[in-house]
Each structure stands twice: as structure tokens, then as C-alpha cells.
Backbone and ligand atoms as CSV (ligand in chain L), in Angstrom:
chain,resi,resn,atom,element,x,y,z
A,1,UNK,N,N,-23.651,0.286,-31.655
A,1,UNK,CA,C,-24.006,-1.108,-31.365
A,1,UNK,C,C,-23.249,-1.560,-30.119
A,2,UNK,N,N,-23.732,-2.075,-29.006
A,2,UNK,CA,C,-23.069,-2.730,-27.841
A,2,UNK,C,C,-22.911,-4.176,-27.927
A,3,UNK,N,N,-21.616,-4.408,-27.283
A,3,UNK,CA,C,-21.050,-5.515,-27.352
A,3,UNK,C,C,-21.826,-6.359,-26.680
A,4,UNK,N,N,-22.362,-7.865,-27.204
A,4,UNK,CA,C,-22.684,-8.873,-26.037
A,4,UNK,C,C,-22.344,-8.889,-24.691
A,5,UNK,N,N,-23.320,-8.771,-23.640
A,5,UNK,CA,C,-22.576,-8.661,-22.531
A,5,UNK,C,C,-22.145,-10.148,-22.065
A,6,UNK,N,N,-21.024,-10.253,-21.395
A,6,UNK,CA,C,-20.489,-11.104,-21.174
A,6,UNK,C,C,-21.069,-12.063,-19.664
A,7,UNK,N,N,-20.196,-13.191,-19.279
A,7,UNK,CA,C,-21.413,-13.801,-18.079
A,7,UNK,C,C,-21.219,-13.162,-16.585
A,8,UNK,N,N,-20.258,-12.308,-16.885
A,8,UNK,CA,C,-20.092,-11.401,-15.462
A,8,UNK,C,C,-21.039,-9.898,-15.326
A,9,UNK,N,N,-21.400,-9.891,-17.027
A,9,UNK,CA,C,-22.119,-8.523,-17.001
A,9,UNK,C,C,-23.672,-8.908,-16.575
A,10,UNK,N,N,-24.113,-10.230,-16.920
A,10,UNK,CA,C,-25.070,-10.914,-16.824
A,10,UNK,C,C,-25.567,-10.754,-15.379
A,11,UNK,N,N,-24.460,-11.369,-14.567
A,11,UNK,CA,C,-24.549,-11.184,-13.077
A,11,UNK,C,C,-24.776,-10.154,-12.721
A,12,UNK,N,N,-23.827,-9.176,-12.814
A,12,UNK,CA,C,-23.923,-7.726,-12.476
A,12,UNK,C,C,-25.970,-7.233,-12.864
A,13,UNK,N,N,-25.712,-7.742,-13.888
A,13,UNK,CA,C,-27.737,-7.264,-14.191
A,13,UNK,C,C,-28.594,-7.947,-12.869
A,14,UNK,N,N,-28.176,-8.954,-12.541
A,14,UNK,CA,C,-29.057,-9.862,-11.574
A,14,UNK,C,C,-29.408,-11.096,-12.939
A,15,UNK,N,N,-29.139,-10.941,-14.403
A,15,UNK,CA,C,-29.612,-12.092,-15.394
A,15,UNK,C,C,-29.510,-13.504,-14.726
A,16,UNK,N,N,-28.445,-13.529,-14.125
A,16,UNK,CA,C,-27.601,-14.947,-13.029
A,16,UNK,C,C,-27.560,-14.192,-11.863
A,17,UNK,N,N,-28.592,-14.587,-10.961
A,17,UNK,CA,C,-27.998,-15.209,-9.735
A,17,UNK,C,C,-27.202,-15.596,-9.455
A,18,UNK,N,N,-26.093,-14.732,-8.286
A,18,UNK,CA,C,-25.116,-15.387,-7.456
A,18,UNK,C,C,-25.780,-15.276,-5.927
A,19,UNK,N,N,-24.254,-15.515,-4.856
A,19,UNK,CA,C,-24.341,-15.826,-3.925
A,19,UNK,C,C,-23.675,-14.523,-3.913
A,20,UNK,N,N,-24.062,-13.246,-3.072
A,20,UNK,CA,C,-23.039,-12.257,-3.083
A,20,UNK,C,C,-22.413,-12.361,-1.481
A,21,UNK,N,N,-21.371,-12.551,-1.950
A,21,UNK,CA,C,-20.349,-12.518,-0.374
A,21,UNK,C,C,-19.960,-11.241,0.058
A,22,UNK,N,N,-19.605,-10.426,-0.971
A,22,UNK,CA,C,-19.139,-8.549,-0.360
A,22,UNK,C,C,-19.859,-7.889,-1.707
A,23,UNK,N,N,-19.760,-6.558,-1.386
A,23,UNK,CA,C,-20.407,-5.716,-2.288
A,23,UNK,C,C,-20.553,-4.494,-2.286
A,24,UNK,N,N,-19.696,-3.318,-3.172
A,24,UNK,CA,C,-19.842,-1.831,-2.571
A,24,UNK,C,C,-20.255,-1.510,-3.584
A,25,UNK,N,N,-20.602,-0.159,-3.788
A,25,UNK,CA,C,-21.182,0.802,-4.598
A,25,UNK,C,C,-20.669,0.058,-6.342
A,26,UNK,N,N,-19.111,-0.350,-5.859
A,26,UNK,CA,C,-18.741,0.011,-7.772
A,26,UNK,C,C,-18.502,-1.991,-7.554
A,27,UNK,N,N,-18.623,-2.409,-6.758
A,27,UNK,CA,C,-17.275,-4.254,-6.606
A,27,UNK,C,C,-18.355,-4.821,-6.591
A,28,UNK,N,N,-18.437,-5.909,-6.949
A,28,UNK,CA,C,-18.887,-7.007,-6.830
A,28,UNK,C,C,-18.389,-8.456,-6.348
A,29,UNK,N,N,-18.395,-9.280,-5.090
A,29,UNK,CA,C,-17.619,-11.010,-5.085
A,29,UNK,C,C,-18.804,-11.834,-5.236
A,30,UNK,N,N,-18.485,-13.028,-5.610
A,30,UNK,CA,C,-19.033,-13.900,-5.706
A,30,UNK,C,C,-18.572,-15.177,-5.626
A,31,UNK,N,N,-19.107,-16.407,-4.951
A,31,UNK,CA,C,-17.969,-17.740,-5.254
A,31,UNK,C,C,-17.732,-17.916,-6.929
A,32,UNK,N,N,-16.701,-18.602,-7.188
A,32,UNK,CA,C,-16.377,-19.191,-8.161
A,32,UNK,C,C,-17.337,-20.612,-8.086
A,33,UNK,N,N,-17.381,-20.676,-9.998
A,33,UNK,CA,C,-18.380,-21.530,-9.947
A,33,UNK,C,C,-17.466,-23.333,-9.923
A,34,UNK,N,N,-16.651,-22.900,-9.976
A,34,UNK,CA,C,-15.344,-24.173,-10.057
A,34,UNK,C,C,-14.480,-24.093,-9.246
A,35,UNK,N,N,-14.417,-24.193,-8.144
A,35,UNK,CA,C,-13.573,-23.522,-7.272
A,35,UNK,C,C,-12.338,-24.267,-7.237
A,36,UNK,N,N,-11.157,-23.467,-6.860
A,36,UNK,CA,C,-9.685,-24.116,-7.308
A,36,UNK,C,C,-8.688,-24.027,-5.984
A,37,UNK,N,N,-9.539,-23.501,-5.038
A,37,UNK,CA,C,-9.084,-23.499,-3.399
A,37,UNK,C,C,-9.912,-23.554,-2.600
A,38,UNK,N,N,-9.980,-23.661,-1.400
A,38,UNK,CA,C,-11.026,-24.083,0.336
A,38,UNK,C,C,-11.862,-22.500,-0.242
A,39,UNK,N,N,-11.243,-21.326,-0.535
A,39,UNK,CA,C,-12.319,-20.253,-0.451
A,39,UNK,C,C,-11.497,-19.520,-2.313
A,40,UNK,N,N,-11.900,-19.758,-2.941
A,40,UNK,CA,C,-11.865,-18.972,-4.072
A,40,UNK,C,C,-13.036,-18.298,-4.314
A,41,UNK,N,N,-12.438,-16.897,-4.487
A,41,UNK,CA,C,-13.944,-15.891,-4.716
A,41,UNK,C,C,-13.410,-14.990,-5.919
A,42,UNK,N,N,-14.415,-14.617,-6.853
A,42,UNK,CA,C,-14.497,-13.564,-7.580
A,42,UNK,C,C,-14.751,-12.263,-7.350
A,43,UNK,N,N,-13.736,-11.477,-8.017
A,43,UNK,CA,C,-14.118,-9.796,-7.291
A,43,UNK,C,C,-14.291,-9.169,-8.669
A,44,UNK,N,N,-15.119,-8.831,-8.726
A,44,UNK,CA,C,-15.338,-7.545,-10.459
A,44,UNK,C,C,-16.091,-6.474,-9.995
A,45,UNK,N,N,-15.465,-5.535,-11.185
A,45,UNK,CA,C,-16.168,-4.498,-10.737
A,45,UNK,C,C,-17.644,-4.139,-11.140
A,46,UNK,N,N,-18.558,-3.593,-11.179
A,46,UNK,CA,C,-19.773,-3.552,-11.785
A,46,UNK,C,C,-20.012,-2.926,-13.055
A,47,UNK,N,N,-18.745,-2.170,-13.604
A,47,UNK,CA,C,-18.770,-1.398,-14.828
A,47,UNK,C,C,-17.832,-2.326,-15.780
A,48,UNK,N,N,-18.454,-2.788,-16.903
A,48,UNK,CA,C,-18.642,-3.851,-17.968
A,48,UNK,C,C,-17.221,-3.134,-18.502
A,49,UNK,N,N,-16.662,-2.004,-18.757
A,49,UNK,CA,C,-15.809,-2.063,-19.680
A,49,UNK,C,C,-13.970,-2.336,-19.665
A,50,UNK,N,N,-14.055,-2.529,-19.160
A,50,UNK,CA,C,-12.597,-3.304,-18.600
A,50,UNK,C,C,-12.603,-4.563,-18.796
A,51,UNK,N,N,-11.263,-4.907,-19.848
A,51,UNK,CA,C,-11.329,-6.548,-20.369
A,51,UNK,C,C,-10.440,-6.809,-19.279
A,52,UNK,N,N,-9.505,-5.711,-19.121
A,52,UNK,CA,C,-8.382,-6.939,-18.088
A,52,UNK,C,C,-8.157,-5.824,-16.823
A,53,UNK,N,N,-7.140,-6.478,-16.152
A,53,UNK,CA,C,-6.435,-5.540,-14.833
A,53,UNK,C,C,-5.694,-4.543,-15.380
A,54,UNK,N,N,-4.669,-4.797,-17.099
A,54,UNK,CA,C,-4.051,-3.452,-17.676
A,54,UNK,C,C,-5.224,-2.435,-18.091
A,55,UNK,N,N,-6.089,-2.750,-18.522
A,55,UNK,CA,C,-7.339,-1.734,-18.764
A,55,UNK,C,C,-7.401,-0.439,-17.753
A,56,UNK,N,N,-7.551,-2.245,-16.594
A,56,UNK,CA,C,-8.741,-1.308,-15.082
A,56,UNK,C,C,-7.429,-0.039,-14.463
A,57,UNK,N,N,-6.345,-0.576,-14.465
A,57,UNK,CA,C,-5.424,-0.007,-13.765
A,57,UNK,C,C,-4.521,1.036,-14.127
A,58,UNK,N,N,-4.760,1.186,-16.014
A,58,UNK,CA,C,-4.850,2.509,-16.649
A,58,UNK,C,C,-5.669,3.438,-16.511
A,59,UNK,N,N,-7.407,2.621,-16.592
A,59,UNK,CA,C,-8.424,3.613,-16.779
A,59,UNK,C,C,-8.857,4.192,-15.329
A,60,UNK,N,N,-8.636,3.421,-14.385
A,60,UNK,CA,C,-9.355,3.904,-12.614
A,60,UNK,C,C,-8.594,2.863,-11.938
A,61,UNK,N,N,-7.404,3.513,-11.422
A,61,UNK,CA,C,-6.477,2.968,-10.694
A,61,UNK,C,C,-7.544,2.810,-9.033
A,62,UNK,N,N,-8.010,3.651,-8.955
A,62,UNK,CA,C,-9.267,3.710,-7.743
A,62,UNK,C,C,-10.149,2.505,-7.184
A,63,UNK,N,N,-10.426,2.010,-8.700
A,63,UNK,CA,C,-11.547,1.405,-9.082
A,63,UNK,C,C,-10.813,-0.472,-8.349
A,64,UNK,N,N,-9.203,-0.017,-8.987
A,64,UNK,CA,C,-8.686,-1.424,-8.697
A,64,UNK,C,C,-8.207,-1.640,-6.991
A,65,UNK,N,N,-7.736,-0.555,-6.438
A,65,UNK,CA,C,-7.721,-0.767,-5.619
A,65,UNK,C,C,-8.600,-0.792,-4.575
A,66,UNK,N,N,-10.328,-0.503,-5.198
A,66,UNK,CA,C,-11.274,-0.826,-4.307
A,66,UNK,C,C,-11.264,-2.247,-4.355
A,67,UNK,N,N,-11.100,-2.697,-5.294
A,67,UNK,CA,C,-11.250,-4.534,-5.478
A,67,UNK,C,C,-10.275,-5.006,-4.623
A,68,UNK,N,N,-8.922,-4.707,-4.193
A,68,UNK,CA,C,-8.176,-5.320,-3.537
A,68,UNK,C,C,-8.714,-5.255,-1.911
A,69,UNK,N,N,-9.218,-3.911,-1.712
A,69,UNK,CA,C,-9.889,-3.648,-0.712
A,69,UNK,C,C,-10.444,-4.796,-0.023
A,70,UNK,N,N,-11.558,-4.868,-1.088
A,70,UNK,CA,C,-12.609,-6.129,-0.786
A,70,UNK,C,C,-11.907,-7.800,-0.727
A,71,UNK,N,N,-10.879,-7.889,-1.474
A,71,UNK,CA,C,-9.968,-9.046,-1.488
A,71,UNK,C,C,-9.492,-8.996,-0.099
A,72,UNK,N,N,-9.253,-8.311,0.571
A,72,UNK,CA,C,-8.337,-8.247,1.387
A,72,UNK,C,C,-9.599,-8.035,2.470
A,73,UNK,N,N,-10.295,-7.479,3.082
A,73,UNK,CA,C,-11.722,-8.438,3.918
A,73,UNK,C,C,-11.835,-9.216,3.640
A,74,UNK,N,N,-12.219,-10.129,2.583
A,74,UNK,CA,C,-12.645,-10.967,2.294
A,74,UNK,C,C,-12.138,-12.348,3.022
A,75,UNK,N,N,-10.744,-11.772,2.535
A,75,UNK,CA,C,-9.390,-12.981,3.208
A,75,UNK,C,C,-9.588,-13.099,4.759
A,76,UNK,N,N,-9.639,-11.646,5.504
A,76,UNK,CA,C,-9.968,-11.546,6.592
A,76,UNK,C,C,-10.793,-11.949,7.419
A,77,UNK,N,N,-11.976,-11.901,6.925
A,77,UNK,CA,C,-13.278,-12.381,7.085
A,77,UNK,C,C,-13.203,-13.834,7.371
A,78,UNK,N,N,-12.743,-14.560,5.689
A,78,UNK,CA,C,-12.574,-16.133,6.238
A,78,UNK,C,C,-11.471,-16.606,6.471
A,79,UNK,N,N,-10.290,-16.048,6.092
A,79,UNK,CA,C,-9.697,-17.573,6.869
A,79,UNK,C,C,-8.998,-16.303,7.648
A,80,UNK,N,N,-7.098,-16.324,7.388
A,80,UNK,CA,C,-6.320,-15.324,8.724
A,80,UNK,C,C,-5.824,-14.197,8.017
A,81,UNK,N,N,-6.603,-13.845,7.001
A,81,UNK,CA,C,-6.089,-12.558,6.604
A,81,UNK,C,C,-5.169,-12.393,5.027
A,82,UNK,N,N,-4.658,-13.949,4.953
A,82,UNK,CA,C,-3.472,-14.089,4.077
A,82,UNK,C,C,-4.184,-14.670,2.390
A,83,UNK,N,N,-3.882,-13.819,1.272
A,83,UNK,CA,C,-4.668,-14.368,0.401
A,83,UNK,C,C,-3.780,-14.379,-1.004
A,84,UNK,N,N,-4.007,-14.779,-1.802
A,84,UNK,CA,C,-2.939,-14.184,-3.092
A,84,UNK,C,C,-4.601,-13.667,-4.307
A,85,UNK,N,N,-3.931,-12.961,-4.886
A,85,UNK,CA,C,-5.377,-12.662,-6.100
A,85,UNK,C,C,-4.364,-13.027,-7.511
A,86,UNK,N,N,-5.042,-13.773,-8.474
A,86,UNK,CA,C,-4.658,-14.034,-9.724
A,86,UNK,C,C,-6.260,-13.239,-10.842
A,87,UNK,N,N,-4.895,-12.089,-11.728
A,87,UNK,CA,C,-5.375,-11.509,-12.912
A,87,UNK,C,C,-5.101,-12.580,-14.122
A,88,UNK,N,N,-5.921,-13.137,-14.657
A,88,UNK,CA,C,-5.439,-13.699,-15.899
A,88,UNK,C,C,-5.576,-12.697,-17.365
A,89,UNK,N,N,-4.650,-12.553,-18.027
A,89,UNK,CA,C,-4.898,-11.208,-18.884
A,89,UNK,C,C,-4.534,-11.964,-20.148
A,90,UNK,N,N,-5.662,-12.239,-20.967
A,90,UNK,CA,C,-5.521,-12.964,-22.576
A,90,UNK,C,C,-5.662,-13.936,-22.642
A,91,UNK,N,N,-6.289,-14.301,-23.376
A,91,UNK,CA,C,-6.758,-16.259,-23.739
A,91,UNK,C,C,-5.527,-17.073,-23.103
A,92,UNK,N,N,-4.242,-16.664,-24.332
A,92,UNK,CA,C,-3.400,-17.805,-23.853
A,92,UNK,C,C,-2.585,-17.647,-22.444
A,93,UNK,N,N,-3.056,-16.815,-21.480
A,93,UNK,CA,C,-2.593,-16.414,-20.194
A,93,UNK,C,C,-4.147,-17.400,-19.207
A,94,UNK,N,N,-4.703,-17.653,-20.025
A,94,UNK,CA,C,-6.054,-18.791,-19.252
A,94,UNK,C,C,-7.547,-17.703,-19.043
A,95,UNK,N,N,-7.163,-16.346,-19.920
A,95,UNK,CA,C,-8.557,-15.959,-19.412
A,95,UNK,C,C,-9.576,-16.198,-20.158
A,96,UNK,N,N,-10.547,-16.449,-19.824
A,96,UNK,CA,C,-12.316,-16.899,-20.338
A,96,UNK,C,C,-13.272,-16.396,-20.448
A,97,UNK,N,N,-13.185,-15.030,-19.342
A,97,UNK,CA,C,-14.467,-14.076,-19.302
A,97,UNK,C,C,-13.953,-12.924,-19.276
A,98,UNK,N,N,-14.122,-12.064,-20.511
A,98,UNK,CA,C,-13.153,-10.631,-20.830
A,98,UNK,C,C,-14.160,-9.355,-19.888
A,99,UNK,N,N,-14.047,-9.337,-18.752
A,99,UNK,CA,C,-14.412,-8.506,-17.662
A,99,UNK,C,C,-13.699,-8.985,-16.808
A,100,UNK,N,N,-12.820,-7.627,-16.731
A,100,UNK,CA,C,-11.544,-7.792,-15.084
A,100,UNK,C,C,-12.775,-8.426,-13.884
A,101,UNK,N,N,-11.943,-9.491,-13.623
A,101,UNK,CA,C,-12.050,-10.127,-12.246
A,101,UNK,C,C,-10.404,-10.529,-11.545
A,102,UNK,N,N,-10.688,-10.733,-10.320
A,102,UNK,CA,C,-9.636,-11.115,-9.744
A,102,UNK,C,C,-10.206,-12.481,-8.898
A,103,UNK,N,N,-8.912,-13.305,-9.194
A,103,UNK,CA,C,-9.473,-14.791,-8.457
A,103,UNK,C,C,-8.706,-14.474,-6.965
A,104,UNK,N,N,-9.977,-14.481,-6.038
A,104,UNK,CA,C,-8.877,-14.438,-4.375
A,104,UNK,C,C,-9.054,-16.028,-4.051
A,105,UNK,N,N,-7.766,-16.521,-3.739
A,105,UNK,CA,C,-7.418,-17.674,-3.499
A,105,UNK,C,C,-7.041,-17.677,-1.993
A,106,UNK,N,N,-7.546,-18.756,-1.176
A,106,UNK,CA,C,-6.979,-18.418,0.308
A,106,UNK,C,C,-7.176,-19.774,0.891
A,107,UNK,N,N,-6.734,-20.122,2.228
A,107,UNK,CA,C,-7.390,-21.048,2.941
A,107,UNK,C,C,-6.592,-22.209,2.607
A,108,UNK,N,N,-5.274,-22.158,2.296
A,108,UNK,CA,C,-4.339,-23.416,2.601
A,108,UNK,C,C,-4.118,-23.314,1.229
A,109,UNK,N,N,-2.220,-23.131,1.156
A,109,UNK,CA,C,-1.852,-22.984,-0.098
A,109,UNK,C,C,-1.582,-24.443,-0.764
A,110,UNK,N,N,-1.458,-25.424,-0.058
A,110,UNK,CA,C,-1.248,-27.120,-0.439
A,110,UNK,C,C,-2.928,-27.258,-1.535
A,111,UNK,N,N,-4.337,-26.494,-0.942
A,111,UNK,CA,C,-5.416,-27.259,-1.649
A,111,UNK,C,C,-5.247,-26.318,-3.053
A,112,UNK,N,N,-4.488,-25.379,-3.148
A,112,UNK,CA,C,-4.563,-24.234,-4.385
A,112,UNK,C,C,-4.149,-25.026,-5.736
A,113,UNK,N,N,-5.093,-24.912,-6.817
A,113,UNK,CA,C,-4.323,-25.192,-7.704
A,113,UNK,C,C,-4.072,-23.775,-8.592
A,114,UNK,N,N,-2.620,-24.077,-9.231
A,114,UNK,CA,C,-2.918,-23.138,-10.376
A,114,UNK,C,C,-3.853,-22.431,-11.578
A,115,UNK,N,N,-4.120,-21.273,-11.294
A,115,UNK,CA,C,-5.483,-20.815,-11.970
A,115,UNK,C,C,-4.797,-20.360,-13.570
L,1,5GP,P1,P,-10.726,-16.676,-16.134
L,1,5GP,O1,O,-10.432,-18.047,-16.703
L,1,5GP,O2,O,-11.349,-15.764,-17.178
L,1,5GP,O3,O,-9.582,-16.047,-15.402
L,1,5GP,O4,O,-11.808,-16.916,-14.992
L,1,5GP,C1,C,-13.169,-17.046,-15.224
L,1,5GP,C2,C,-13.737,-17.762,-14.028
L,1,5GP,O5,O,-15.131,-17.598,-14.048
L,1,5GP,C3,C,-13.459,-19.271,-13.999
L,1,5GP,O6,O,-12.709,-19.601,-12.837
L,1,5GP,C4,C,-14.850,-19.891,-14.002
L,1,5GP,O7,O,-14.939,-21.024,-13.159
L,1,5GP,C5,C,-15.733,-18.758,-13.517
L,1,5GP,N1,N,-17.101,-18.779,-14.030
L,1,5GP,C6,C,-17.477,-18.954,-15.324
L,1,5GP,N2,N,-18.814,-18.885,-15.435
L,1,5GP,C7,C,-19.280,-18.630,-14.181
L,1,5GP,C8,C,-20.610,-18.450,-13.663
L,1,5GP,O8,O,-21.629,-18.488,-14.359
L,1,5GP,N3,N,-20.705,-18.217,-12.321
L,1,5GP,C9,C,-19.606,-18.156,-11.508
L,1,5GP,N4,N,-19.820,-17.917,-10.216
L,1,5GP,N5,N,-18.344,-18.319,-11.974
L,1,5GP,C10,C,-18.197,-18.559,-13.295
């Protein structure tokens, strides 16, 4: 029996439409739908089974540092290069959607709020 897919696996299907900003073989970004800085973007990977960053970074250390990859263009791309990424790992750590994403936060650390 497979687990409900969740609203990032949704995306990944095309079920939801996003806006795709970068995109390789295994990554996926997308804006955040609440955004919490000038450029907050979502980076996941396209394979559903990874709840968190301890998962991804046990199971395909590869996999994570393609995502930083793309974090790190991304930053480049829009603003000067400089970005921070927040993993939230467990409910009471603030996470909501159990598929590793990384929040890239950039573009003036005064508009950032805590994620
Ligand atoms: P978490 O709280 O799990 O670290 O982050 C989940 C993020 O997903 C939140 O920042 C939330 O705004 C974002 N989010 C939830 N649903 C959607 C959606 O349907 N589309 C997009 N683009 N972002 C979403």
C-alpha cells in the first residue's frame, strides 16, 4: 500500500502547477506559496521518499548536494550570490510537508523572517 502523496509529491506529478524557477534531472524549485523573504524559493528533490534532510543526507548524500547546487544559482541568479537555506526537520521544529525541501532565503536579511 503507498503512502498518500504529499503536496510536494503532487507538484512533482504536475497534480499542482507551479512556477518552475530551476530544474535538473533529480531537483525541483519553486516559489514559496507564503513567502517569508524578497526571494524565498523551494528546492525538493523529485523522489517522494525522503521526509527530512537526515533521511536525504544518509540515503544520497549526492542527491543533497545537488539541491544546494541549485540553491546556490539560484541565489546567484537573483540577488549577489549570498543565501542561507533552512531544513525544518519534525512538526515541533515547524515542518508541514514531510518531503525534504529546503527554504532558500535571500535578498535582504532585515525582510527575512524566521521560518
Ligand atoms: P515546512 O513548514 O514544512 O518547512 O515548509 C513547507 C512550506 O511549503 C511552507 O513554507 C508553505 O508556505 C509551503 N507550501 C505549502 N503548500 C504549498 C503549495 O501548494 N505550493 C507552494 N508553492 N508552497 C506551498
Amino acid at each position: 500500500m503507498s503512502a498518500e502523496p504529499t503536496i510536494f509529491g503532487k507538484i512533482v506529478s504536475g497534480e499542482i502547477p507551479v512556477e518552475v524557477l530551476a530544474e535538473t534531472e533529480r531537483v525541483l524549485a519553486f516559489p514559496d506559496i507564503a513567502p517569508q523573504a524578497p526571494i524565498h524559493i523551494l528546492i525538493i528533490p523529485k523522489e517522494t521518499q525522503y521526509r527530512d534532510v537526515t533521511e536525504l543526507a544518509a540515503g544520497d548524500p549526492e542527491l543533497l548536494a545537488e539541491m544546494v547546487a541549485v540553491a546556490k544559482q539560484l541565489a546567484t541568479d537573483k540577488a549577489n550570490g549570498d543565501y542561507r537555506l533552512v531544513f525544518n526537520n519534525g512538526a515541533t521544529a515547524g515542518q508541514t510537508v514531510f518531503h525534504v525541501h529546503a527554504h532558500l532565503l535571500s535578498g535582504g536579511l532585515e525582510e527575512q523572517s524566521l521560518i
